[in-house]
Each structure stands twice: as structure tokens, then as C-alpha cells.
C-alpha positions in Angstrom: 5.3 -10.0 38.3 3.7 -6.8 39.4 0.9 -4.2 37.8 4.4 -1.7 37.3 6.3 -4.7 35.6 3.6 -6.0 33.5 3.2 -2.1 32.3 6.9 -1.9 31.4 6.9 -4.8 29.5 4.2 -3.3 27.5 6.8 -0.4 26.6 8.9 -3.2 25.4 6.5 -4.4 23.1 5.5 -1.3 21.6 9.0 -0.8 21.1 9.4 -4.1 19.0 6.1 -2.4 16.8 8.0 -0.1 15.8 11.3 -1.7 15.0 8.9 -4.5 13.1 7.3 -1.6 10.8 10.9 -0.3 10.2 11.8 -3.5 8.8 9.7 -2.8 6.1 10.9 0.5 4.7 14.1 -0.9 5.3 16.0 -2.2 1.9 18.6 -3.8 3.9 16.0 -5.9 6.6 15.9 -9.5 6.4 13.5 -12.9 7.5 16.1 -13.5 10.2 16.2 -10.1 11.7 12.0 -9.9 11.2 11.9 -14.0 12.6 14.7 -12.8 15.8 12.5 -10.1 16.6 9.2 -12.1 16.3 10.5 -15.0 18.5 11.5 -12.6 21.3 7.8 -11.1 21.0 6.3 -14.6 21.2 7.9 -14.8 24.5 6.2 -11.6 26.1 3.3 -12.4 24.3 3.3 -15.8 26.2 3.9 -14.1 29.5 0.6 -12.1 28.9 -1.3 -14.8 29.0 0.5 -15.9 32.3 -1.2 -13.1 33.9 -4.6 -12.7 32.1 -5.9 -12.3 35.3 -4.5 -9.1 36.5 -4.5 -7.6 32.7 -7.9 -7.7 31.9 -9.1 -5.9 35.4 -7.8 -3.2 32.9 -9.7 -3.8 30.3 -10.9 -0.6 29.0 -7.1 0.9 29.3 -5.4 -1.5 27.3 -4.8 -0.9 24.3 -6.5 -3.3 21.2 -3.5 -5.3 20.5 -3.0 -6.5 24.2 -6.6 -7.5 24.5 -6.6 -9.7 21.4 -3.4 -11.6 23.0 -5.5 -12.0 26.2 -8.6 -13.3 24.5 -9.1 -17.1 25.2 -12.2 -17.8 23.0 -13.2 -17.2 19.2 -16.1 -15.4 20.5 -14.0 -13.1 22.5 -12.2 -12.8 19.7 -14.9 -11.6 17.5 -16.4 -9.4 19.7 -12.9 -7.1 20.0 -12.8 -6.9 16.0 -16.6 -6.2 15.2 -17.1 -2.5 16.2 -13.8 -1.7 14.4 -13.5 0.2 11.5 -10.4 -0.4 10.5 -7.1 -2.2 12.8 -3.6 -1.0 13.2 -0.6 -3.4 12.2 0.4 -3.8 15.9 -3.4 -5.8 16.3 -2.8 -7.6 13.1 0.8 -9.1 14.6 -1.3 -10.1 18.0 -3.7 -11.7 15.6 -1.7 -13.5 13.9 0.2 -15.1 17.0 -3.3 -16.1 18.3 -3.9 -17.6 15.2 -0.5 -19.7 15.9 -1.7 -20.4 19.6 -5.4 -21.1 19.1 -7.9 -22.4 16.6 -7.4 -19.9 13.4 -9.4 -21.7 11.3 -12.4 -21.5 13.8 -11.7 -17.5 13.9 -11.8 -17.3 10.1 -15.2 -19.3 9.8 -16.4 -17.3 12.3 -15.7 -13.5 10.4 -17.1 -15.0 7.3 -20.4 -16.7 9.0 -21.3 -13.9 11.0 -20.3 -10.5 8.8 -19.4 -9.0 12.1 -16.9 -6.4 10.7 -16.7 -4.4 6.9 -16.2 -6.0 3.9 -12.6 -4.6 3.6 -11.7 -5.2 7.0 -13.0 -8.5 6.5 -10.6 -9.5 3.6 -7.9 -8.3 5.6 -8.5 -9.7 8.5 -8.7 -13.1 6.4 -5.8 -12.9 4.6 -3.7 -11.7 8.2 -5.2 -14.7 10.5 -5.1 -17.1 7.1 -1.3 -16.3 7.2 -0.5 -17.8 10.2 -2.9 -20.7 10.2 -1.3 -24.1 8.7 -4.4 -26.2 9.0 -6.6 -24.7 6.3 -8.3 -26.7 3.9 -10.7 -29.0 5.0 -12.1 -26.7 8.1 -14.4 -24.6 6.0 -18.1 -24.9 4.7 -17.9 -21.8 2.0 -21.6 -23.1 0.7 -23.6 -20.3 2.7 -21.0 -17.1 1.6 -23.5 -15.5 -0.7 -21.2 -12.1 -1.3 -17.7 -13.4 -2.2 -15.5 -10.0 -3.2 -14.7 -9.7 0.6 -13.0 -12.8 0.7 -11.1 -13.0 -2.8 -7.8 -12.0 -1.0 -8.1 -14.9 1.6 -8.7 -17.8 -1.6 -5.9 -16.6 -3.4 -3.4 -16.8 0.1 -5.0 -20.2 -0.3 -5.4 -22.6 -2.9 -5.7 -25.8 -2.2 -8.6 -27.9 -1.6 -10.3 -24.9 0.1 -10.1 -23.2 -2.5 -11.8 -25.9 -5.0 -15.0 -25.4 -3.0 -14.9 -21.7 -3.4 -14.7 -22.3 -7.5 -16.8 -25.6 -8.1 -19.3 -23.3 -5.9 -19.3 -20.1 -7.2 -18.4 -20.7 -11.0 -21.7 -22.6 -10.9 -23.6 -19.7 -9.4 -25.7 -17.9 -11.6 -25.5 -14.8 -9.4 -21.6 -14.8 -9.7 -21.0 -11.7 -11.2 -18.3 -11.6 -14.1 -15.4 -9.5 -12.2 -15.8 -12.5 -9.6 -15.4 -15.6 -11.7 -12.5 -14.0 -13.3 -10.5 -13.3 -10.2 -11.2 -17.3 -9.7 -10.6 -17.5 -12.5 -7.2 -16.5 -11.5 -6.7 -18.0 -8.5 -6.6 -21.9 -10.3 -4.0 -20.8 -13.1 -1.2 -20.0 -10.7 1.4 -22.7 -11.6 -0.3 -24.0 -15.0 1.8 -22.6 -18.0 -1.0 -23.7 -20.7 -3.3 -21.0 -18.7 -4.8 -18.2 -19.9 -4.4 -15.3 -17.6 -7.7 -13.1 -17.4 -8.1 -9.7 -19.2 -7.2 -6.7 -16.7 -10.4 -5.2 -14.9 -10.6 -2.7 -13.1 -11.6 -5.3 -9.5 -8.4 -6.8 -10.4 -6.5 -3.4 -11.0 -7.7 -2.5 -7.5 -6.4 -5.2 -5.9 -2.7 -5.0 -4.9 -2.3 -8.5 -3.4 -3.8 -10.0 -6.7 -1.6 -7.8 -9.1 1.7 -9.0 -7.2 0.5 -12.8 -8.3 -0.5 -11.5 -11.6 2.8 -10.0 -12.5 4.6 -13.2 -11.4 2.8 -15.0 -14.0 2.3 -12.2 -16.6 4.8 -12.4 -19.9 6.4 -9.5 -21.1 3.8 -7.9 -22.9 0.9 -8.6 -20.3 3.6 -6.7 -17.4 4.1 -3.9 -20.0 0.2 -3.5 -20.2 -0.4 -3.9 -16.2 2.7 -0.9 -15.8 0.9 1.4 -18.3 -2.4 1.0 -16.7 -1.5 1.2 -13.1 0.6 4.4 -14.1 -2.1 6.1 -15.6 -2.8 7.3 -11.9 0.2 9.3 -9.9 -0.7 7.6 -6.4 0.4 4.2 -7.7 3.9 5.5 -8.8 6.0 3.8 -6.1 3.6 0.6 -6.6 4.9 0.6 -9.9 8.3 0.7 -9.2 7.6 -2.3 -6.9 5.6 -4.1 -10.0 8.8 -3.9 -12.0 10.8 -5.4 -9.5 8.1 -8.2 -8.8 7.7 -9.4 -12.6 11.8 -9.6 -12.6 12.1 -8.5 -15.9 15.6 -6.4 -16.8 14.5 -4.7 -19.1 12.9 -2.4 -16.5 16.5 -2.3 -15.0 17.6 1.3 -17.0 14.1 3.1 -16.1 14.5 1.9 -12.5 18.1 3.4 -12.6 16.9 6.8 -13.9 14.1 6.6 -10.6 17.1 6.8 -8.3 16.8 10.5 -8.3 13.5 11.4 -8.3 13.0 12.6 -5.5 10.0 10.5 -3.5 10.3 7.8 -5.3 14.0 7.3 -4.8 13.6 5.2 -2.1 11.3 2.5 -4.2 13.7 2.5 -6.9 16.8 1.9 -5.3 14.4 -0.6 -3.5 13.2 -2.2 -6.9 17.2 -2.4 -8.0 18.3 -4.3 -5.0 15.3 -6.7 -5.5 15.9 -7.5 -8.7 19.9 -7.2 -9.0 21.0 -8.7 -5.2 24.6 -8.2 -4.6 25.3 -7.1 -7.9 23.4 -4.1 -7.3 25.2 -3.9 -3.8 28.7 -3.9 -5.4 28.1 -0.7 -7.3 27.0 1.6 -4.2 29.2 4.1 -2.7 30.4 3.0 0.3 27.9 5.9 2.2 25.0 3.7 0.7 26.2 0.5 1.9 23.4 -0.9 4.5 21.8 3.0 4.5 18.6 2.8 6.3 17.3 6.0 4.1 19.0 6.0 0.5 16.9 8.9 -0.6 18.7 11.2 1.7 21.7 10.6 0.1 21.3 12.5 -2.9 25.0 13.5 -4.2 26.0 9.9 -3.7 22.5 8.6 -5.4 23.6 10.8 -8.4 27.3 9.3 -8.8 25.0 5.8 -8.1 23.1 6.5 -11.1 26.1 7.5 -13.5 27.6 4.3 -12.3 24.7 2.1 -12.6 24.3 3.4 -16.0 27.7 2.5 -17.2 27.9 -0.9 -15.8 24.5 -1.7 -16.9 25.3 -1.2 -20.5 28.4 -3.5 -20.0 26.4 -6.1 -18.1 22.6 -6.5 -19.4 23.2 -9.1 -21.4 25.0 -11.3 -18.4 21.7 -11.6 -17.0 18.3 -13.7 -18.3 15.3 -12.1 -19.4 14.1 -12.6 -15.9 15.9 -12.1 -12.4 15.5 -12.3 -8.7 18.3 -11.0 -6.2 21.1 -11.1 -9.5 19.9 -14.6 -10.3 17.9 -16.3 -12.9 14.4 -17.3 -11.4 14.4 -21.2 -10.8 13.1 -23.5 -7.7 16.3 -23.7 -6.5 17.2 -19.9 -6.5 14.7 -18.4 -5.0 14.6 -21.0 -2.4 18.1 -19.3 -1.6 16.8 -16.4 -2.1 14.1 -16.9 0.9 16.9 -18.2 3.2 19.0 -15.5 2.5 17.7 -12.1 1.2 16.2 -9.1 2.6 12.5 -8.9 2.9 11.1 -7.5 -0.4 13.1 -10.3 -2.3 11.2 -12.3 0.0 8.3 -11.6 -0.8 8.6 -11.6 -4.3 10.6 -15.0 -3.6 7.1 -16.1 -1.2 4.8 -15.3 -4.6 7.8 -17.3 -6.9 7.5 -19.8 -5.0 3.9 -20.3 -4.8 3.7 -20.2 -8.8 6.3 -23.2 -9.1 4.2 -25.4 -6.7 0.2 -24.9 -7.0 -0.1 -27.3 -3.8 2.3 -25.0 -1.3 -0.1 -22.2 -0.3 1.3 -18.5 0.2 3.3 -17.5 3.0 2.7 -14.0 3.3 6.5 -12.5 4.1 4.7 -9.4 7.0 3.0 -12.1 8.4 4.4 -12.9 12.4 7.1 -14.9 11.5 8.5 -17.5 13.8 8.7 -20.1 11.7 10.6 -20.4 7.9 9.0 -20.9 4.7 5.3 -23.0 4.9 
């Protein structure tokens, strides 16, 4: 394969980006398109590596995500991310496939050892490699992390063993500041009914990753309390919307309808709806709205949605439990189903789910580079 080849397959992969971001704003997306698309990436990551050689003469022209597939070493590695400020989502997919290739542990020990890169880059870059590394636990010596807030999104991805160093190590720290011991706090009460969850703080507020595995724990009144906070600021409105769908709870089911036209946030709520109400949801659309890529621009049929939606709901609320995922009442073996066979935000809610029915399965993030099924 040729210079003029190798560039054209480069195209190609840009191109898959692009379709793998639209996946996401797309209510109708699921795992097996994301995991299709994914595998077929895998192989032209693959033939990168085939020809290393003639890429990296290059260097300076290729673009970040081609030079973290190239890299062959954690050190190589390293160097690419430390004079970056922040990383797109295209580097964050080649990361996460090195992570699958190579020694992801090793990478993850190295960002935390050597504090080459910013605290928030740092926490995501630990969370996005963490994702797509299955041998976690015992690869880590936490003992000489002295700030921890960079790495609370990376402990609560996963629990496990690893995890149990973090807490028997910092909840016996006397410089542990509160905020911290109560986001571990946190992380060892997924799964345990008799816990108490900890008060809302503004570190937790400020975390999105940690709120999505609050509200899957949270009863009714503690979700209530979380929606009223978070909506005391308008840039968190469609984050809301998605909160409501994430804590499953019906009775957000009428105010979700009422969303449908409102303009920008159209799109979450009909979002929010399908998430919570699976086909259901799908049987009362107009058949315009059916597998629409962009809902909100559909607004005449989104009004007759809502009229209908309103009328069936009031019918139909009490044919559903207190608590709901894709239409379904939330139990091990639904949203099992549920990750086999719904779009990705059910998914992800399902991946959270999931996670709070078993404290020893760790989190499989549902963006992560998916070639394989549920960890």
C-alpha cells in the first residue's frame, strides 16, 4: 500500500468519526450499529500499524488521533497527551483501541504517577482508557496519589478491588478533604440497599458521570431534590431531561411529554420518552417520526405527538411500575435485554442499571470503542 492509499484510508476514517458522533444525537442508534462500525474501524486501525513505518515519516502532518494508533510504547504514549490541553473524541476512540491492543493499565499508572497532563484532562483520559481496559484491579499502587479529585471519575468506572485501595487509603487520610470522602463515600454504596447515599454537594453536583450513578440509586424524593437543584441553572436543562429518563421514574413521564415542544429541548425529551417508554413510546409516533434522525424539526407532527401522548398517557400510567426502562419494569433480566437490544441512551442507562445490581461487574461505559458486548 502506497503514501496516496494510506492517505485515502485516512478519509475513511474520518468519515467513520463522524458517523460514530452521529450515533449519539441519534434517538434511534443502537450497540450493534456503534459495535458494526467499531469493528470495521479496528480493521483500518490494524492496517496502520502495518505501515508505521511510512506514517510516522509524517509525523508532524498527521493528525493526533493517527499518531496515538501508531504509538508502540506507554512512553510514546504519554508524550503525545502531555502538552494537550484538552483532546477531541476522534483521539479518545484511538485511545481506547490502544488500550484494547496494548498495556492500558500501564498507560493509566503512568498519567496518574507522572501528572503529565491537567487535572480534568486527566480524569477523562482515565475514565476513556479505563473503559476499554479489562485487566484493572490488581495493576495499581494508588499509595503515592496525594491529590485524588482528578481521579474520582476513574474509581467510580471501577470498583472492585482497585477501588478498596483508593478508600481504605484515603478515608484514613487526614488530609482528605470532606467533598472527597463523600464521593467515596459513594463509590462503595452502589449495589448495597441498606446504604445511605451522601447529601448533595456542590463536587458532586458538578460531576455528570457521578450524578448518572446517583440517580440510579436515588428514591423518589432524593431524584426530585437532584432535578430541582440541577434546574436551578438554564445550561443544565437538557441534562435534566436526561436525569429524568436515567432515574426511570414515570412520574416524570407527563412533564417530559409537555418538553416535546419546546423548542431546543425537543430533541432531549422525545429522547428522555423513548428511554424510558421503549416501544410503547414508538407505537404512538406519527409515522413521519418513525426512525427520524432530527424529531425537533418536525414540529406540527411533535404537536399532534404530544396531544396523543397526553391522552394515552392518562389511559396507561398505571400499566406501568413506579420505575421503567425501555417500557419495562427495571429487573436483572430486563435490562439485560435491554443492552442486547435497545438504542444507545437505554444503554447506557441499562450499563449504569446494571452495575448497581452487581457491585463486582465494573461499568462499561456505552461511548466507549465498542467491539465487544457487555464487560
Amino acid at each position: 500500500m502506497d503514501v496516496h492509499s494510506l492517505l485515502l484510508l485516512t478519509s475513511q476514517v474520518e468519515t467513520y468519526f463522524q458517523q460514530r458522533e452521529r450515533c449519539f444525537d441519534n434517538c434511534w442508534s443502537t450497540q450493534l450499529q456503534l459495535k458494526q462500525l467499531d469493528q470495521q474501524a479496528a480493521n483500518w486501525f490494524y492496517l496502520f500499524t502495518q505501515y508505521r513505518s511510512i506514517l510516522k515519516i509524517q509525523h508532524n502532518d498527521n493528525p493526533l488521533w493517527l499518531n496515538l494508533l501508531l504509538s508502540e510504547t506507554v512512553a510514546e504514549t504519554v508524550q503525545l497527551l502531555e502538552n494537550q490541553n484538552d483532546i477531541n473524541n476522534s483521539a479518545l476512540v484511538s485511545l481506547q483501541w490502544w488500550a484494547q491492543q496494548h498495556n492500558g493499565a500501564a498507560l493509566i499508572s503512568a498519567l496518574i504517577s507522572l501528572e503529565t497532563t491537567k487535572p480534568e484532562l486527566t480524569k477523562q483520559l482515565l475514565c476513556v482508557i479505563g473503559s476499554a481496559t479489562s485487566t484493572i484491579n490488581d495493576q495499581f499502587n494508588f499509595l503515592h496519589v496525594i491529590n485524588i479529585k482528578p481521579c474520582i471519575n476513574f474509581i467510580n468506572q471501577h470498583l472492585g478491588r482497585a477501588s478498596q485501595i483508593w478508600f481504605s487509603h484515603f478515608m484514613n487520610d487526614e488530609n482528605t478533604d470532606d467533598d472527597n470522602k463523600k464521593l467515596l463515600e459513594l463509590t462503595l454504596c452502589r449495589g448495597n440497599s441498606a446504604a445511605k447515599l451522601p447529601a448533595l454537594n456542590s463536587t458532586l453536583l458538578a460531576d455528570k458521570c457521578l450524578l448518572k450513578q446517583y440517580v440510579v440509586q436515588a428514591d423518589s424524593k432524593l431524584v426530585n431534590t437532584l432535578i430541582n437543584e440541577l434546574s436551578k441553572h438554564n445550561d443544565n436543562a437538557k441534562f435534566v431531561l436526561s436525569m429524568m429518563a436515567f432515574s426511570g421514574y414515570k412520574q416524570f413521564v407527563p412533564w417530559l411529554i409537555q418538553m416535546l415542544t419546546a423548542g431546543f429541548l425537543s430533541h432531549a425529551a422525545f429522547a428522555a420518552l423513548h428511554t424510558l417508554l421503549g416501544t410503547e413510546f414508538e407505537r404512538q409516533l406519527p409515522d413521519g417520526l418513525y426512525g427520524e434522525f432530527e424529531p425537533e424539526s418536525q414540529v406540527e407532527l411533535l404537536v399532534a405527538l404530544k396531544q396523543t401522548l397526553t391522552a394515552w398517557w392518562e389511559v396507561h400510567s398505571d400499566d406501568f411500575p413506579e420505575q421503567v426502562l425501555a417500557g419495562k419494569a427495571i429487573n436483572e433480566s430486563n435490562i439485560t435485554s435491554v443492552w442486547q437490544l435497545g438504542n444507545i441512551f437505554q444503554c447506557e442507562v441499562a450499563a449504569y442499571r446494571y452495575w448497581c445490581l452487581k457491585v463486582e461487574h465494573r461499568l462499561t461505559d456505552a461511548r466507549g470503542f465498542n467491539t465487544r458486548g457487555l464487560l
